[in-house]
C-alpha positions in Angstrom: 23.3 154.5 262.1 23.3 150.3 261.4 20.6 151.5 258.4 23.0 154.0 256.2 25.7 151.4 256.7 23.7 148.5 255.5 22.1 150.4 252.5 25.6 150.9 251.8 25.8 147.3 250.5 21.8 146.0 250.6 18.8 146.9 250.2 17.1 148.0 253.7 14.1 148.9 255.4 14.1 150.7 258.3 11.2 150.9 260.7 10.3 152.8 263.9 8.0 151.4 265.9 8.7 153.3 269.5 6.3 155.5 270.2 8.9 157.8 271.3 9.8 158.2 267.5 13.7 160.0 267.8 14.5 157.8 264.8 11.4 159.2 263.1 12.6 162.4 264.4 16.3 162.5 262.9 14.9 161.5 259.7 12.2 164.2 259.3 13.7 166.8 257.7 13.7 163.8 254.8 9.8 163.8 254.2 8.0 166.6 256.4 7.5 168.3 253.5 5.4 165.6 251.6 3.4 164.3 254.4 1.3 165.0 257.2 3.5 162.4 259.8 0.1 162.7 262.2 -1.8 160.5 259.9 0.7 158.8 257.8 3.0 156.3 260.1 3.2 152.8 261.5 0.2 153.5 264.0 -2.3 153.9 260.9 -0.8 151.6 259.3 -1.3 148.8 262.4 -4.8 149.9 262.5 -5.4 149.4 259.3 -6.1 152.9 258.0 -3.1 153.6 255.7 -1.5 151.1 253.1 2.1 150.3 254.0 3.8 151.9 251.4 1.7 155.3 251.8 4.2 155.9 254.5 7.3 154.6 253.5 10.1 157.2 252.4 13.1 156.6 250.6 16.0 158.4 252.4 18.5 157.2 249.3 17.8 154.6 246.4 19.0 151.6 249.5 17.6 153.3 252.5 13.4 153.4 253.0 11.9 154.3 256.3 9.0 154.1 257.9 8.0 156.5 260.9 6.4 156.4 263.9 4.6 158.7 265.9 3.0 159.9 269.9 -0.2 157.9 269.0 1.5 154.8 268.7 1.8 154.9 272.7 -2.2 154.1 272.4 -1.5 150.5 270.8 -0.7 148.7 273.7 -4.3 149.4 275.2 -5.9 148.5 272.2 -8.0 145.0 271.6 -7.4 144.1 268.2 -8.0 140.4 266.6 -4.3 138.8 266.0 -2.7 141.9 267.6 0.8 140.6 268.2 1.0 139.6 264.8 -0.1 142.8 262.7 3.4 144.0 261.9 4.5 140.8 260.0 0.9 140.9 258.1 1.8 143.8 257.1 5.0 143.2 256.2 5.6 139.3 254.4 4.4 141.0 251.3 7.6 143.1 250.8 10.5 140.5 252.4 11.2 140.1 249.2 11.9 143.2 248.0 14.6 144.1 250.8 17.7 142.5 251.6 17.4 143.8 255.4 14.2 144.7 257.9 15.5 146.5 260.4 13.2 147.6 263.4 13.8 150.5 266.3 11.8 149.3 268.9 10.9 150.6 272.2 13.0 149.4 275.8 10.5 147.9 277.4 8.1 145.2 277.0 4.8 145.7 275.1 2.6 145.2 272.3 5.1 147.0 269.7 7.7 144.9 270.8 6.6 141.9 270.5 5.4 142.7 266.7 9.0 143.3 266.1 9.6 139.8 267.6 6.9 138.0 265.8 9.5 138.6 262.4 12.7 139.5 263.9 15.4 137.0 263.2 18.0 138.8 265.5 17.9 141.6 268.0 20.5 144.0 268.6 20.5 145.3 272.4 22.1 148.9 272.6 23.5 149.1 276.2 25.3 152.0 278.5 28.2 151.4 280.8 25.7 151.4 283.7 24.6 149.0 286.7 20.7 149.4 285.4 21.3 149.0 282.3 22.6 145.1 283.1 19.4 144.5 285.6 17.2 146.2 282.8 19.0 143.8 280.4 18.4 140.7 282.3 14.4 141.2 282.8 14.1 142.2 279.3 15.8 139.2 278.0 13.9 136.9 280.1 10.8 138.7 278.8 11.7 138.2 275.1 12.7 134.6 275.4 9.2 133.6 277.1 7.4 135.7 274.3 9.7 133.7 271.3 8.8 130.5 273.2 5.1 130.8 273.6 5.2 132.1 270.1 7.0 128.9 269.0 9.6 131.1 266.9 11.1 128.5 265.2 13.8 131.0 262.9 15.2 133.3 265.6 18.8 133.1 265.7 20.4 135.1 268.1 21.1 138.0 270.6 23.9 140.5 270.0 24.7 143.1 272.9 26.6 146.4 272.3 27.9 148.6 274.8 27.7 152.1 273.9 28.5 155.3 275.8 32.6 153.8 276.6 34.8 156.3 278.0 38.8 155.0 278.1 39.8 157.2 280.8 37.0 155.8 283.0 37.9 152.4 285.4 34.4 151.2 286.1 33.8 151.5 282.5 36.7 149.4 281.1 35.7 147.2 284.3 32.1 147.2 283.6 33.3 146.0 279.7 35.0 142.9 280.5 32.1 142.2 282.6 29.9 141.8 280.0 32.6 139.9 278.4 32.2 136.9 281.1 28.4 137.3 281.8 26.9 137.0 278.7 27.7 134.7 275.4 25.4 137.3 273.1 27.9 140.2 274.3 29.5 141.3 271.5 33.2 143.2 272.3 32.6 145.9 269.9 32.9 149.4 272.1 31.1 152.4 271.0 32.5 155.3 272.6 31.1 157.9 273.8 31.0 161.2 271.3 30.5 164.7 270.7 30.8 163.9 266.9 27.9 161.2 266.8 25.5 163.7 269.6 26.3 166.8 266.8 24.8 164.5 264.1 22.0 163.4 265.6 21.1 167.3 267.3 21.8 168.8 263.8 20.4 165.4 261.7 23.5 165.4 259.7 24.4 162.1 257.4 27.4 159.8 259.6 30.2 160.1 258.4 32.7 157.4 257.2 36.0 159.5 258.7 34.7 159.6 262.7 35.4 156.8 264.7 31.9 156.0 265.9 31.6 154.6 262.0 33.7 152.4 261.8 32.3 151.2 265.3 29.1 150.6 263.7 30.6 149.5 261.0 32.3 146.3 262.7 28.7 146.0 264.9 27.0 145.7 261.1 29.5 143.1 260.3 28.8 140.9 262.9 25.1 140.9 262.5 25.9 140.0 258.9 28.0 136.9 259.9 31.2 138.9 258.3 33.2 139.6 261.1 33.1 136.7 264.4 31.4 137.5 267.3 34.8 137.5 269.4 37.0 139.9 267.7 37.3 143.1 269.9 
């Protein structure tokens, strides 16, 4: 979502890098056709059997992506020389020529991640109305503060936390919201509610549309990361 609304105004790279691959997924139907996404993806690419831009696809003249794919679950294991900083190897050489870098990463902590950390100036945390998802958030934000420590990251900036899947006409949800509110500085009181419209694009990998609410939810989320919009309007 955050990538079609930044290529709305910037140039931007978007790159998955969970081994998972659903944003490589929704973004198929783009490039299966060209490709064989089993040896062209990130994983070759941090092993150093496929140039960079081999796998790249531009998705409009603002929006490139990069997929993942299943084999990527084998880097982790691997024991490769400078390891943890293969993605921004890869990567320095073309900063220039996008405005935004923006990573999908996996939720837990692991070699990928902390790639994605080695060059990330900003992480946005996606997280449900849940009680796991706040102990989930706390170990995972202890985890990436010792990495950017012991790493000495000198240009990371900040944290932004969005809570997704908000329901109105749930109490421990609006509850749960103004938690987050108080716990955490980073929280960012910007509700993305829960919605059939935004599961139908993602089942049927239809383009968001500027009309449906979870846009312009995104929208003000995309803001903030940009410095537009403060970090306390709700």
């Amino acid at each position: 979502m955050l990538g079609f609304i930044f290529s709305k105004k910037y140039k931007t790279l978007l790159i998955d890098i969970d081994s998972q691959a659903s944003v490589t997924s929704y973004f198929l139907p783009y490039f299966e056709n060209k490709i064989d996404i089993r040896e062209y993806n990130i994983y070759e690419v941090l092993k150093s059997k496929k140039s960079f831009m081999s796998i790249v696809h531009e998705i409009t003249d603002n929006l490139h992506f990069a997929p993942s794919h299943i084999k990527l679950s084998q880097f982790s294991g691997e024991n490769i020389i400078g390891q943890e900083y293969k993605l921004k190897t890869i990567l320095t050489p073309y900063f220039d020529d996008y405005d935004y870098i923006l990573i999908d990463t996996p939720p837990s902590v692991n070699k990928e991640l902390i790639n994605s950390l080695m060059i990330a100036t900003k992480v946005v945390i996606p997280l449900p109305a849940e009680l796991w998802a706040i102990e989930s958030y706390d170990i995972l934000k202890s985890k990436m503060q010792e990495i950017i420590s012991a790493y000495q990251k000198q240009d990371f900036k900040s944290y932004y936390v969005i809570q997704t899947l908000y329901e109105e006409n749930r109490k421990i949800k609006k509850e749960f919201f103004y938690s987050l509110q108080k716990l955490y500085q980073e929280y960012v009181p910007i509700k993305i509610h829960r919605s059939v419209a935004i599961q139908k694009m993602i089942t049927y990998r239809l383009e968001p549309q500027e009309s449906e609410r979870y846009y312009n939810e995104y929208l003000k989320v995309a803001e903030v990361i940009e410095g537009v919009e403060n970090i306390k309007t709700t």
